[in-house]
Backbone as CSV, one residue per row, in Angstrom:
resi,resn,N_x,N_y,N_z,CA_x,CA_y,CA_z,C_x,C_y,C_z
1,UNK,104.417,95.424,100.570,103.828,96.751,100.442,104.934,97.793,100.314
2,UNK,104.948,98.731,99.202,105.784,99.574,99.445,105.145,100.891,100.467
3,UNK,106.641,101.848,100.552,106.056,102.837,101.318,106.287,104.198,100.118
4,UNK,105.420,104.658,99.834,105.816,106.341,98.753,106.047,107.598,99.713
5,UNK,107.016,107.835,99.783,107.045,108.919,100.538,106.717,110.320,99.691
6,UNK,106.177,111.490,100.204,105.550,112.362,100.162,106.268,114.009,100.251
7,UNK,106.306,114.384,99.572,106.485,115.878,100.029,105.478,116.954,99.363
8,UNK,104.877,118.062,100.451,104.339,118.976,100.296,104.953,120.065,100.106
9,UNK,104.364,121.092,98.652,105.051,121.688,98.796,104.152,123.154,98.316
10,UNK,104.925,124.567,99.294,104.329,125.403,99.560,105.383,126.604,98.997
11,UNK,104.907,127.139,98.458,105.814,128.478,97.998,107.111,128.037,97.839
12,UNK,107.886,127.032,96.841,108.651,126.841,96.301,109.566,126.093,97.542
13,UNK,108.971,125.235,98.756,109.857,124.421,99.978,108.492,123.571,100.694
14,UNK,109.714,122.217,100.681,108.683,121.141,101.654,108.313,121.608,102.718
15,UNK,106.591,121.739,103.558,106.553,121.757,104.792,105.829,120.456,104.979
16,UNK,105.245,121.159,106.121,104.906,120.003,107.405,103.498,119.873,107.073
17,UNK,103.147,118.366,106.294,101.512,118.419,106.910,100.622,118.095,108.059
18,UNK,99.672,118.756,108.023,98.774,118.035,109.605,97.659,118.515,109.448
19,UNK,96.994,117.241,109.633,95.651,117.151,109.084,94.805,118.076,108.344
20,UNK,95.334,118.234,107.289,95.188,118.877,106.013,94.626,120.597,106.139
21,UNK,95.410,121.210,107.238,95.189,122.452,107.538,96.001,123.098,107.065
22,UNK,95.839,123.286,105.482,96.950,123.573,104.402,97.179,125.344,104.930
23,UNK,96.287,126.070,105.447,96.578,126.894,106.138,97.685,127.037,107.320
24,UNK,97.656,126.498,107.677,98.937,126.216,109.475,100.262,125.319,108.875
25,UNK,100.362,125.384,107.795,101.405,124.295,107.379,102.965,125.144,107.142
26,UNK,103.891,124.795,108.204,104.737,125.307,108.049,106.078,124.622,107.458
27,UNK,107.103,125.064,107.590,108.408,124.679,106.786,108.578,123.538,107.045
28,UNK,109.344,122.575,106.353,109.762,121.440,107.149,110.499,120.851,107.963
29,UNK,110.770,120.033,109.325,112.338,120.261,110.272,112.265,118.981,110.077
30,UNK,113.184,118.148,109.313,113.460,116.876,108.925,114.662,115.833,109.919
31,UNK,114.571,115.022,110.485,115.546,114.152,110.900,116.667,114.287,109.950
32,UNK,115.889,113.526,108.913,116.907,113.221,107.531,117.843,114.088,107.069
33,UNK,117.493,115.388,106.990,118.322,116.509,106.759,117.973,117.952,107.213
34,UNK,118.904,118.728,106.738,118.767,120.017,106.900,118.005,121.017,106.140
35,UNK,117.040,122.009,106.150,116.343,122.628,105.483,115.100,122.309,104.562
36,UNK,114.606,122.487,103.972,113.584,122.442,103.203,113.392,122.581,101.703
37,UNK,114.666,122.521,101.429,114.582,122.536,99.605,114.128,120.981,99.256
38,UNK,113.350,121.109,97.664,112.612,120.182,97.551,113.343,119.630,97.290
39,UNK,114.846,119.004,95.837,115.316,118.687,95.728,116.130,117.704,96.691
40,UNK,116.178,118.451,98.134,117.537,117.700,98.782,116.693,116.589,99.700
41,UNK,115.331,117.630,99.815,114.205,116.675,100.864,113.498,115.136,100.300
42,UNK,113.125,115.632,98.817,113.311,114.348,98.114,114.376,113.333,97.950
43,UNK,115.639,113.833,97.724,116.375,112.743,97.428,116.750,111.796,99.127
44,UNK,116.795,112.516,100.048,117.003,112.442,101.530,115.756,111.073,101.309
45,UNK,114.396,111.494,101.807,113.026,110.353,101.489,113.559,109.023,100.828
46,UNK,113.756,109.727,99.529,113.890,108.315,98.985,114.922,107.542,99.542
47,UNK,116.097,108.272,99.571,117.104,106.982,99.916,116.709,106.461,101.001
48,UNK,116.245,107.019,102.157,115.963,106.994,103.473,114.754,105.348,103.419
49,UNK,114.283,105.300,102.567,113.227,104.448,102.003,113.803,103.526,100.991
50,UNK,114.537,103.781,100.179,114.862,102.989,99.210,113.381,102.840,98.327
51,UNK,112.962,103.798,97.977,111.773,103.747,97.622,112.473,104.465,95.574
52,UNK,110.937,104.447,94.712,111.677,104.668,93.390,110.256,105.353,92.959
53,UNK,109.516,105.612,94.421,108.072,106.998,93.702,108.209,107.699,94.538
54,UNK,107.566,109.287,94.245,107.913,109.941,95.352,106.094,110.725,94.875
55,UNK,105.205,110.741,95.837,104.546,111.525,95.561,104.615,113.196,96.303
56,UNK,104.019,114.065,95.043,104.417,115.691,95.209,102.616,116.336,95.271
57,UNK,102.340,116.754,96.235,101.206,117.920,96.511,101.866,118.978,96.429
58,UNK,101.286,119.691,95.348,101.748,121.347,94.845,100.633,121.772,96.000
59,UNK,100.632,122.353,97.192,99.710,122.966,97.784,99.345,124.563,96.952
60,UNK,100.435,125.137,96.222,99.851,126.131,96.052,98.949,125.632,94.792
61,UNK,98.873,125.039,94.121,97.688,125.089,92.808,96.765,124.189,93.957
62,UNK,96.476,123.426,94.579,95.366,122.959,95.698,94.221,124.040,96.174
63,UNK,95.361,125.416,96.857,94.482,126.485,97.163,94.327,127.106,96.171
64,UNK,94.147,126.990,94.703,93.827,128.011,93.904,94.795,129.206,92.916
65,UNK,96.219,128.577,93.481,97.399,129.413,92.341,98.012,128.631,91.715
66,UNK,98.447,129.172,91.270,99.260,128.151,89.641,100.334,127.358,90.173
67,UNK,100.519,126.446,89.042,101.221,125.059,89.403,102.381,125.617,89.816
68,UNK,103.432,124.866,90.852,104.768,125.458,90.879,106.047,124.873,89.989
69,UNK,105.402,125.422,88.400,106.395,124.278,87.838,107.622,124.201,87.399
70,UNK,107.719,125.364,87.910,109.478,125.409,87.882,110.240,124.887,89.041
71,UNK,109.567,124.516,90.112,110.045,123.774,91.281,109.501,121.997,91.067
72,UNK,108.759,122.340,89.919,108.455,120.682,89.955,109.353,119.718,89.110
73,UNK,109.410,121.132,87.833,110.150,120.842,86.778,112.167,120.223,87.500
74,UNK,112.294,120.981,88.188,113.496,121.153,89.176,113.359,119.462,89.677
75,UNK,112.509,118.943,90.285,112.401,117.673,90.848,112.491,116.595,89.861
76,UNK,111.568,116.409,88.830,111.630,115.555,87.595,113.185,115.471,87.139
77,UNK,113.799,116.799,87.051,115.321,116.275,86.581,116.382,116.021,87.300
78,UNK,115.770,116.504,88.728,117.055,115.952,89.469,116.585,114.354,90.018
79,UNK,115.931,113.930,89.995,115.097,112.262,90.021,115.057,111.504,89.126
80,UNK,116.274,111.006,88.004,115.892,110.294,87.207,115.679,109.187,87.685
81,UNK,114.254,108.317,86.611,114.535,107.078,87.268,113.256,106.545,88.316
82,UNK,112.868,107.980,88.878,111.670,108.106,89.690,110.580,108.477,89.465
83,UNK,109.226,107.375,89.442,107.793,107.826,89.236,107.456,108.921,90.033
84,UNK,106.931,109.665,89.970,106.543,110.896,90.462,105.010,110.962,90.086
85,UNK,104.305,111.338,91.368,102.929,111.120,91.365,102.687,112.191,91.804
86,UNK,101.616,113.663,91.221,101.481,114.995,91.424,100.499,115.304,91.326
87,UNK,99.500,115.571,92.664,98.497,116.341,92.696,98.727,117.530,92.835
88,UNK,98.119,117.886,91.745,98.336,119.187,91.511,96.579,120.111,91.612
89,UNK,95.688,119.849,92.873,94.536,120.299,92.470,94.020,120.024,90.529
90,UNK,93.714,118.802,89.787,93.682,118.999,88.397,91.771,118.784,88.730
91,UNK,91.458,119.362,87.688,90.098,119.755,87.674,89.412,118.667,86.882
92,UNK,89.937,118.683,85.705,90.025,117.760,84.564,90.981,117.095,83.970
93,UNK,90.915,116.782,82.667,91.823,116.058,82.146,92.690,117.278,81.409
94,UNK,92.105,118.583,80.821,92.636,119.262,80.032,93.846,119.907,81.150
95,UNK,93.056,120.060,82.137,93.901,120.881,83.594,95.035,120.108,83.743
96,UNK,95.294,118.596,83.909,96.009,117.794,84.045,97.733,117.692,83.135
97,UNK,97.022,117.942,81.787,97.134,117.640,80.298,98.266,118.933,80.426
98,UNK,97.763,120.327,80.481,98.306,121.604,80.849,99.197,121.523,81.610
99,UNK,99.401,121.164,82.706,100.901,120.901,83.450,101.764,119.777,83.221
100,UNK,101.355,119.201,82.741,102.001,117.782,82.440,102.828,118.545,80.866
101,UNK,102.104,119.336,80.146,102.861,119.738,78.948,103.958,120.866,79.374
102,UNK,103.487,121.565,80.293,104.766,122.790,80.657,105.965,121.932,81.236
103,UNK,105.391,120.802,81.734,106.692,119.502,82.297,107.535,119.083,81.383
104,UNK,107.069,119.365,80.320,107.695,118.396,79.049,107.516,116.934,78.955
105,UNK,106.133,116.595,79.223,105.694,115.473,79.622,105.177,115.069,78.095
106,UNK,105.077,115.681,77.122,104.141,115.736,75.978,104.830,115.294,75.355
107,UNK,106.620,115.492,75.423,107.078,116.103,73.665,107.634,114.562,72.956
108,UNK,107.280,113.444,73.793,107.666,111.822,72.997,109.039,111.672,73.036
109,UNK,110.019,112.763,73.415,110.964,112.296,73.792,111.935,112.219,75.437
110,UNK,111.088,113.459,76.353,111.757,113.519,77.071,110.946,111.876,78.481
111,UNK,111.880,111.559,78.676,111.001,110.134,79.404,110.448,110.313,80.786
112,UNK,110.636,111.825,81.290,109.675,112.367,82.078,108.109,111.902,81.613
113,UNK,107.844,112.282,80.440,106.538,111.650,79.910,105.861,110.395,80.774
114,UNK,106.972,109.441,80.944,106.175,108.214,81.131,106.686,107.840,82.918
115,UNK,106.982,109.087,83.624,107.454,108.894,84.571,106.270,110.139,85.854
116,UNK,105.480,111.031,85.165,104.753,111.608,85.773,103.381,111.088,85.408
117,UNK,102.706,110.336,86.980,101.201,110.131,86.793,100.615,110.942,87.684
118,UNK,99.275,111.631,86.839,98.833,112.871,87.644,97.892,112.196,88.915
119,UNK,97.606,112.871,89.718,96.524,112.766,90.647,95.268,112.921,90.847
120,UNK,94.272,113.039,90.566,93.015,113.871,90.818,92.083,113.568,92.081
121,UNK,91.907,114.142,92.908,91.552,113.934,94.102,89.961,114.226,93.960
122,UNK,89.212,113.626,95.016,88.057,113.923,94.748,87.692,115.082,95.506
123,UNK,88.424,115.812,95.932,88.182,117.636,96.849,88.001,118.438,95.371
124,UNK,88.708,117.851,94.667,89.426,119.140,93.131,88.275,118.520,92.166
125,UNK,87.889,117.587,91.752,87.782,116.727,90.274,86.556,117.028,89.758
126,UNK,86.080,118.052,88.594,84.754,118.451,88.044,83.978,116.791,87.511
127,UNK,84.605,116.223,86.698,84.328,115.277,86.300,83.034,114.190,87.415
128,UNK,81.717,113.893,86.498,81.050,113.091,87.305,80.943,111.618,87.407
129,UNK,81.073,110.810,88.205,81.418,109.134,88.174,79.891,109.107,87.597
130,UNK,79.767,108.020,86.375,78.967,108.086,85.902,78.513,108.581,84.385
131,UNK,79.439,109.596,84.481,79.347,110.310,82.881,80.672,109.774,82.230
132,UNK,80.954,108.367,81.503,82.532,108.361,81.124,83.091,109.101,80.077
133,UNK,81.947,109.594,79.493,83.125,110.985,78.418,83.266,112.192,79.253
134,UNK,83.264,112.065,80.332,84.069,113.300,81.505,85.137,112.830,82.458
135,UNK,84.896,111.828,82.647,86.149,110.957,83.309,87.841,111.279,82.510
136,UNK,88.343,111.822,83.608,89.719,111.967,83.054,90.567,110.713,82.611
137,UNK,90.084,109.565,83.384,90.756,108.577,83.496,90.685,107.750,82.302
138,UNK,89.783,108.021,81.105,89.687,107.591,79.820,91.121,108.684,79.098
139,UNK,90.948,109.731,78.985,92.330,110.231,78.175,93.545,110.156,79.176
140,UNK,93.751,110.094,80.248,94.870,109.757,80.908,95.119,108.702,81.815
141,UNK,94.674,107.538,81.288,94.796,105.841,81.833,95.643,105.931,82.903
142,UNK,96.763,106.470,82.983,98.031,106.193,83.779,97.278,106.997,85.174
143,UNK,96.512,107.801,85.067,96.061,108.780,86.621,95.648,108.221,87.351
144,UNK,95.956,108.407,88.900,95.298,107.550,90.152,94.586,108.937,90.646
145,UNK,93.369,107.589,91.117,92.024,108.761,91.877,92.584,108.533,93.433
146,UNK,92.407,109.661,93.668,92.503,109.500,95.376,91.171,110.263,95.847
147,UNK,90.406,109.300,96.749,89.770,109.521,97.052,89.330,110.468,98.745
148,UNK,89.471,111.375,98.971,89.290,112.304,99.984,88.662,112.186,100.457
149,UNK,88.743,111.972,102.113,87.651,112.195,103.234,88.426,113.061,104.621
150,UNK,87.646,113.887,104.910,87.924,114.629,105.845,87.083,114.701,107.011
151,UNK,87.103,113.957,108.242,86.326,114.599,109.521,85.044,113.704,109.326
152,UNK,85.272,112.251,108.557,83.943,110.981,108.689,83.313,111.555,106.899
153,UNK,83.638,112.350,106.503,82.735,112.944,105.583,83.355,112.819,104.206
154,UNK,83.034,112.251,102.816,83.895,112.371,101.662,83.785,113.828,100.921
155,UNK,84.948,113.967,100.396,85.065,115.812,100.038,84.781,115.287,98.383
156,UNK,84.151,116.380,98.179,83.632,116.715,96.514,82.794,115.708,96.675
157,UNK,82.373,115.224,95.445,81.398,114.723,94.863,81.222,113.433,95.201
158,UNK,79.776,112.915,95.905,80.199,111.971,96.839,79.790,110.754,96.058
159,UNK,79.871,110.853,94.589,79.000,109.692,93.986,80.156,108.959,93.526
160,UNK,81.800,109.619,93.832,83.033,108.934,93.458,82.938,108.265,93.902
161,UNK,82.799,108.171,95.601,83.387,107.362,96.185,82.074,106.077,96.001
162,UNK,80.717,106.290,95.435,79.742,105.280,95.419,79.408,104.517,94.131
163,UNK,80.230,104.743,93.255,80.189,104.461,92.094,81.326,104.132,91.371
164,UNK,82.021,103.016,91.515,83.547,102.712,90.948,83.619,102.159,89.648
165,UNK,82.518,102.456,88.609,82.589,102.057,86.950,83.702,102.971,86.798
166,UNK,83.933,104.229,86.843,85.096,105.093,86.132,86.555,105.436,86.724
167,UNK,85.960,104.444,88.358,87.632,104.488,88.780,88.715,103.427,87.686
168,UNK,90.409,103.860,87.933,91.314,103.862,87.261,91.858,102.917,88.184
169,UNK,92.656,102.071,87.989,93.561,100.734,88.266,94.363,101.069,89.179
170,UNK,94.248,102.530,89.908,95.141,102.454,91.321,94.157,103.728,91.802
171,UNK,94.039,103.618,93.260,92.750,104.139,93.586,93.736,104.468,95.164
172,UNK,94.311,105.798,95.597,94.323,105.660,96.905,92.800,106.709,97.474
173,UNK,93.541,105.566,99.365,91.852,106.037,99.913,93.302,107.137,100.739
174,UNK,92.560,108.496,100.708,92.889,109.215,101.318,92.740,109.930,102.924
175,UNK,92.884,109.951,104.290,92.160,110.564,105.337,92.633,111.504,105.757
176,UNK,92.642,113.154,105.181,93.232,113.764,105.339,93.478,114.226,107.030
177,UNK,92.321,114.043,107.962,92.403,114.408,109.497,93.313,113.694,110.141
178,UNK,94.016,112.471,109.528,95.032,111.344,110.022,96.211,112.152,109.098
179,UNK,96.535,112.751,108.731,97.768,113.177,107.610,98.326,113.906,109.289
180,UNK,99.809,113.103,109.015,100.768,113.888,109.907,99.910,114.503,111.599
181,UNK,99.395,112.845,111.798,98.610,113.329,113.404,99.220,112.282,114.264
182,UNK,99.865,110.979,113.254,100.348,110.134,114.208,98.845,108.980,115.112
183,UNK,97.837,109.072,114.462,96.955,108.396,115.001,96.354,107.178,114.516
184,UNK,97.483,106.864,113.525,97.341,105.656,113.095,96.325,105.153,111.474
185,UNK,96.484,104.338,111.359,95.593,104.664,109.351,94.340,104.045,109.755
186,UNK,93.552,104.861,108.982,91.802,104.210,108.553,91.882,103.144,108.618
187,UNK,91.899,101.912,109.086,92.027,100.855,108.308,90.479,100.573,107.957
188,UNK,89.803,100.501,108.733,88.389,100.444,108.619,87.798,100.578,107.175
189,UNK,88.277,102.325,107.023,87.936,102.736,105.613,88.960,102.297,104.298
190,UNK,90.155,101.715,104.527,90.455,100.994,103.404,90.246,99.873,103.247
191,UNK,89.642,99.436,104.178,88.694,97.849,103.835,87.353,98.325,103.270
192,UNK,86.684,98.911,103.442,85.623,99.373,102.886,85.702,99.711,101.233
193,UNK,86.772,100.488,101.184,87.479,100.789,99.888,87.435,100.285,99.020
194,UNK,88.507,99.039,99.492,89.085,97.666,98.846,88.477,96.651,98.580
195,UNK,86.959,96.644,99.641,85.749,95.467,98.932,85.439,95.976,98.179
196,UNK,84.819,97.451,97.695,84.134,97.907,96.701,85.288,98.029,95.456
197,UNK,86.914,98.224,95.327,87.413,98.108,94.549,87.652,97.088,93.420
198,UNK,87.572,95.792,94.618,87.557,94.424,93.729,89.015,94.335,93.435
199,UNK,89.394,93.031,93.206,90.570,92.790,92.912,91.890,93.217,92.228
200,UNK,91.038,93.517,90.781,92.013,94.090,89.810,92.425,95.258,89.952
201,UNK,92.611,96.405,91.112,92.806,97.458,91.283,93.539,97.321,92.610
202,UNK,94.370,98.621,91.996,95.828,98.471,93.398,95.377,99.770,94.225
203,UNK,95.202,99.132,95.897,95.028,100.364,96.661,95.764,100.801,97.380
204,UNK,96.005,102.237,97.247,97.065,102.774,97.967,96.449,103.428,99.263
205,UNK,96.961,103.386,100.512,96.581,104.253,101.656,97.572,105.240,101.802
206,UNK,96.703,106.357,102.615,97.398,107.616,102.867,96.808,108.188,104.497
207,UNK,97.718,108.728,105.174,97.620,109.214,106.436,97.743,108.396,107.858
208,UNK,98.568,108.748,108.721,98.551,108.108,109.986,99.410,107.046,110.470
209,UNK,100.108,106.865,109.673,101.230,106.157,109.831,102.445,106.646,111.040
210,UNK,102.343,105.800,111.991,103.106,105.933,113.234,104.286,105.384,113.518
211,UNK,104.200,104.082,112.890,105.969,103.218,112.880,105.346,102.182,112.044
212,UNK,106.596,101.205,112.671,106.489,100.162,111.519,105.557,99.267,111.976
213,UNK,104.941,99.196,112.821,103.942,98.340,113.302,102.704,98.423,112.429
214,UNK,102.407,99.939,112.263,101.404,100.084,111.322,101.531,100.178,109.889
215,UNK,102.656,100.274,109.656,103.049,99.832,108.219,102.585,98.024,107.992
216,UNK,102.801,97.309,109.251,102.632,95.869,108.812,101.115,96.142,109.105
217,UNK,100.232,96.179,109.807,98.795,96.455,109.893,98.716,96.500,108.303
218,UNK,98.952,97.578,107.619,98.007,98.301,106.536,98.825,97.164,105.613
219,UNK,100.107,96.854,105.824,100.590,95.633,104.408,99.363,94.643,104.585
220,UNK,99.121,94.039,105.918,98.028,92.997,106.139,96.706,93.008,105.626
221,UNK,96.661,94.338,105.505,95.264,95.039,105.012,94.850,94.426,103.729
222,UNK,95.687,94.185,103.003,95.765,94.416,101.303,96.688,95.374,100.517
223,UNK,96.961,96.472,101.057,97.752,97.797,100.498,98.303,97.489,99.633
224,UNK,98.546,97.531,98.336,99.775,97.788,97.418,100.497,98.817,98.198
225,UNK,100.537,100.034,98.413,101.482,100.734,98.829,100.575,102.347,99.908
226,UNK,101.443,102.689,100.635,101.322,103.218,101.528,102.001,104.999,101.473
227,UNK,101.433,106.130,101.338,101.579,107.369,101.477,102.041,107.813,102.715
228,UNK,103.804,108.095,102.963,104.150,108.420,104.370,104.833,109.345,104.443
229,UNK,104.912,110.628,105.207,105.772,111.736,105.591,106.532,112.121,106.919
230,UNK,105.370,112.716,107.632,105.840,112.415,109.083,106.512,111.740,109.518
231,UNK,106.048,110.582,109.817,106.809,109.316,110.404,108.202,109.380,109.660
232,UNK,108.455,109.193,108.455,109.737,109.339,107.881,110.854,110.523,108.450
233,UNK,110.309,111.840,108.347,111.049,112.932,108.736,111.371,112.893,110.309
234,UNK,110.483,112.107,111.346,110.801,111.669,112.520,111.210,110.414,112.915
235,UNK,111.617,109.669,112.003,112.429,108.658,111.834,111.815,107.375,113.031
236,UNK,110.765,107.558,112.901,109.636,106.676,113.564,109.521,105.417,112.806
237,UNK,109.841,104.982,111.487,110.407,104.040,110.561,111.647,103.676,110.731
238,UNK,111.925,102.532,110.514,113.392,102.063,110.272,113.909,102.398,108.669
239,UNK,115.227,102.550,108.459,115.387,102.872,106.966,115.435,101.995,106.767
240,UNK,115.370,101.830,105.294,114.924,100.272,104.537,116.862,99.603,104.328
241,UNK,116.487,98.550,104.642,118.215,97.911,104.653,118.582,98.097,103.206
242,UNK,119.946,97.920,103.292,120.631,97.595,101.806,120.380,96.565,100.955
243,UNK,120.143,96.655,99.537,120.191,95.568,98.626,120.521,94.854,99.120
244,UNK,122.088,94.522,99.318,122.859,93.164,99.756,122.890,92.440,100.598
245,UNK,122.037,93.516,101.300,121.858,92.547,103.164,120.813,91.037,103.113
């Protein structure tokens, strides 16, 4: 199972999430390093992980302002090399399509293109499971659905989570009340997930990750890979050994 580490980011610097009270979310105070620039907080994660994705929540387009893409744009080039996975609140596919082109994700040559897969969460996503000429996931194959639940309850449209004809080949289950609480992952609900996903689809979990104990829990689970912040920045993980070891 891998682990993707995570950074949120709020008015142009990583903070702190907890349980998705994008309101109360303040700067970030990292083990790993000093300050909160995205650049240094990312590269810190990854090595810290030996990891080669990094997923990015633009919180400000989440609450309703524009993408931060000159701080995103900033990350894509100082990360070569690294998948980068960006919820960016996308509504649709055109919404998606729109930041991904100010990225220079469009132009066939820069290989950012094939290195940013968008997000669409089911809190944000107009699109109805069920209607597949609204499904984003037909014009942008490469997008993972993450599916949102907050407080026992699924956010947006609850026929995503009951209807998996138009989910896309990587599906994380999201719990945002476990994000940065330290109370350990759904597992419950990514088994639930993962029967209804069926085989051919890779599931990613997100929230609650406490150490490495529960990293092996959720590998046991099934997980392809695992969404972690907290725990990382409090060094509640071991760093991942060297190649050569």
């Amino acid at each position: 199972m891998h682990i993707v580490p995570v950074i949120d980011l709020l008015d142009a610097q990583v903070v702190r999430a907890v349980r998705g009270q994008r309101n109360q979310y303040l700067p970030i105070r990292s083990g790993l390093c000093a300050g909160s620039d995205p650049v240094t907080i990312a590269r810190a994660m990854l090595g810290y992980c030996a990891a080669r994705t990094l997923y990015i929540a633009d919180l400000d387009a989440l609450t309703g302002k524009p993408a931060q893409c000159d701080t995103l744009a900033a990350l894509c080039h100082a990360l070569p090399g690294v998948e980068l996975w960006l919820d960016a609140g996308f509504a649709d596919a055109a919404d998606a399509s729109g930041v991904l082109a100010r990225l220079g994700a469009s132009d066939g040559i820069d290989s950012t293109a094939a290195r940013i897969r968008p997000v669409f969460g089911s809190e944000s996503i107009r699109a109805s499971a069920g209607e597949p000429l609204a499904s984003p996931f037909l014009q942008l194959p490469q997008a993972l659905l993450s599916l949102d639940r907050r407080h026992g309850s699924p956010l947006g449209q609850a026929s995503w989570w009951q209807d998996n004809r138009d989910w896309p080949g990587s599906v994380i289950v999201m719990t945002l009340d476990r994000v940065g609480a330290f109370e350990g992952p759904d597992l419950a609900l990514f088994e639930q997930v993962r029967r209804q996903a069926g085989p051919a689809r890779q599931l990613i979990g997100a929230g609650g990750i406490r150490d490495g104990a529960d990293l092996d829990a959720a590998a046991r689970s099934g997980a392809h890979a695992w969404l972690v912040a907290s725990a990382i920045h409090d060094l509640r993980i071991a760093p991942a050994a060297p190649a050569d070891s």
